[in-house]
N, C-alpha and C positions, 0 to 999 in steps of 0.2 A: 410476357415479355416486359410488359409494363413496371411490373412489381419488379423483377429483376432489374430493370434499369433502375429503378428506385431506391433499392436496395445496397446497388452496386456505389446510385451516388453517395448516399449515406454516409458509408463505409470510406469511400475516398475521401470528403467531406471529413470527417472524423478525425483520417490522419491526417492531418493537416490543418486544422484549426490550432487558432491560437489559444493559449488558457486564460481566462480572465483574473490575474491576478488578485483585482482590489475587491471582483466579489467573491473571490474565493475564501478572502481573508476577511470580510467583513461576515460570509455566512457559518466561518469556522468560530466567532465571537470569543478567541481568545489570541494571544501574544503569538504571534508568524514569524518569522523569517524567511528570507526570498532568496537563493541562490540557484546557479544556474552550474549547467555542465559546461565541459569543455569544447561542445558542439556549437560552433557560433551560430549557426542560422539552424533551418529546419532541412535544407536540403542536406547540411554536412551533416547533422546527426542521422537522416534516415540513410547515406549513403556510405556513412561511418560508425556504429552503433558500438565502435569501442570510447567515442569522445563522448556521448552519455551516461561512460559509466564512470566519469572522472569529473572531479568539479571542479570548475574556471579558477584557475589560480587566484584570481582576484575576486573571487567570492568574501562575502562578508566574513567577520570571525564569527564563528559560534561559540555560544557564551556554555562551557564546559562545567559541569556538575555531579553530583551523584546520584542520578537520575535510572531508574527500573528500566524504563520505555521510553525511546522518542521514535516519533508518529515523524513521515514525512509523505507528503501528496505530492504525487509526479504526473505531468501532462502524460510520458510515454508515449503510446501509440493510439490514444486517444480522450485528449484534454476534457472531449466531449462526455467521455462517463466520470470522470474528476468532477468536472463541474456540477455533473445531476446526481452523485451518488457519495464525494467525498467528504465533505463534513458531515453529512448524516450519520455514516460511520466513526467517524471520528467523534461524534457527538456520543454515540450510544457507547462505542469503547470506555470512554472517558465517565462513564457515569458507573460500567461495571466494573473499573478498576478506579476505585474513590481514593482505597488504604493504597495505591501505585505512585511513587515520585515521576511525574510526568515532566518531559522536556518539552521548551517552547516547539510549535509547531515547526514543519519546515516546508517551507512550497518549495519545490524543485521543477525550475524548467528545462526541457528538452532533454528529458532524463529518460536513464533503462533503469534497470530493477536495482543492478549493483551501483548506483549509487550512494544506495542507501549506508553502505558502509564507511566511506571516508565521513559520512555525516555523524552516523552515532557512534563511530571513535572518536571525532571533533567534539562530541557532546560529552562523553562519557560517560555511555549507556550500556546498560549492560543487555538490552535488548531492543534493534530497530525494527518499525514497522514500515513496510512502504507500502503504502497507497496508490497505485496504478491502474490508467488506462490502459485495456489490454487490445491485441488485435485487433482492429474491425472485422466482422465476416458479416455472410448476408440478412445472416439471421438476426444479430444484434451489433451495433455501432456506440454503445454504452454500457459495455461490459468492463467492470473495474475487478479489478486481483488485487490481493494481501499479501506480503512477502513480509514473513519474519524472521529473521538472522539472529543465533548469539553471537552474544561479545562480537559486534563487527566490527570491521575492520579490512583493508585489503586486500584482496587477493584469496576472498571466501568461494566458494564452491557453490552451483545451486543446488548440491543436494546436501548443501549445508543448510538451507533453506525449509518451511513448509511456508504452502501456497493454501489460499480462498479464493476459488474464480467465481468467476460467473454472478458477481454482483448488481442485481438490477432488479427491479421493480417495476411492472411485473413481467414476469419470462424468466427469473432465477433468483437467486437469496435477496430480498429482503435486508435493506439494514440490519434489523433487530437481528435475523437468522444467522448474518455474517457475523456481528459483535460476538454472537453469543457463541460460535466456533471460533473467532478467534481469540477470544477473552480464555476458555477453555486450554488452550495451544498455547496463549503466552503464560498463566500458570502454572501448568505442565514444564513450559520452557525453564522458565525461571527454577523451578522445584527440584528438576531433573540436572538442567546446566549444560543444556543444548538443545537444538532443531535441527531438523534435517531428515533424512531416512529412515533415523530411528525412532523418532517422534510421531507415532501414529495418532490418527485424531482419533477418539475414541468420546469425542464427548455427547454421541447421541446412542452411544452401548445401554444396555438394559440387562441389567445386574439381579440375579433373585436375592429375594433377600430371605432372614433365617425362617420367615415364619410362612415361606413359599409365596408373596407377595413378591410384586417388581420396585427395583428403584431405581429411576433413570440416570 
């Protein structure tokens, strides 16, 4: 009963914490920007989760470019695996995609998954990634997801989408493991010229190869 109560605060704890902005930006050690959804506090986003998927009119400008990928990190439904798990990823992404024109970061507060699309049309990306805390449940309260979108924009689908869940260390992927599927998936994305349904991850397949040997 005990653990469960624990569990349970956790989890509650979680949704609702705030995100720490300036370590956020200080642990991701490169160029940020802060925008916020339409959702003004935490009670009207969790009791409205269509003002999280729009962003405050008076959100900054974003500086538009010819950029492959822009990355943004969203508190969601739990700031708290953002915090312990978002620039790690972000980190390792960014180092397997060296030859990628990278947009400045984006931190987004009191955000859902689709806001990622008014941002990387703002940007002019040909592919956004968002960064998200996902549900609290009992088991874990630092479980972060990837959402990648082409060409986004609004009024995308989520099975316009491919997802990475279950980001954490330890109890599920690993930074490196998560980079390394979705570095895979944003390749694929780009090469292909879309995500979504049809986009299968295939990047832990095991291919024979001619001379009856494997290649992963």
């Amino acid at each position: 009963m005990l653990a469960f109560q624990l569990a349970h605060a956790r989890a509650r704890d979680a949704v609702h914490a705030a995100l720490d902005v300036d370590a956020l930006s200080l642990a991701l050690g490169r160029p940020s920007v802060v925008v916020d959804s339409a959702a003004p506090d935490r009670a009207a986003y969790l009791q409205n989760p269509d003002l999280g998927r729009r962003l405050n009119p008076s959100a900054p400008g974003l500086p538009k470019g010819d950029y492959d990928l822009a990355i943004v990190l969203a508190d969601g439904l739990s700031a708290v695996a953002v915090q312990a798990n978002g620039s790690a990823v972000a980190a390792a992404l960014s180092n397997r995609l060296a030859d990628w024109r990278l947009a400045p970061m984006v931190i987004a507060r009191q955000a859902r998954v689709a806001i990622g699309d008014p941002i990387g049309e703002a940007l002019g990306a040909r592919i956004v990634l968002v960064l998200i805390g996902e549900r609290p449940g009992l088991s874990a309260a630092d479980s972060l997801g990837a959402y990648l979108t082409f060409d986004p924009k609004p009024g995308r689908r989520d099975s316009e989408r491919n997802c990475v869940s279950n980001i954490r260390a330890p109890g599920g992927l690993s930074p490196d493991q998560a980079a390394d599927k979705i570095a895979w998936l944003l390749r694929e994305a780009k090469r292909l010229g879309f995500t979504g349904v049809d986009l299968k991850d295939r990047s832990g397949d095991v291919i024979p190869d001619s001379r009856g040997g494997r290649l992963g």
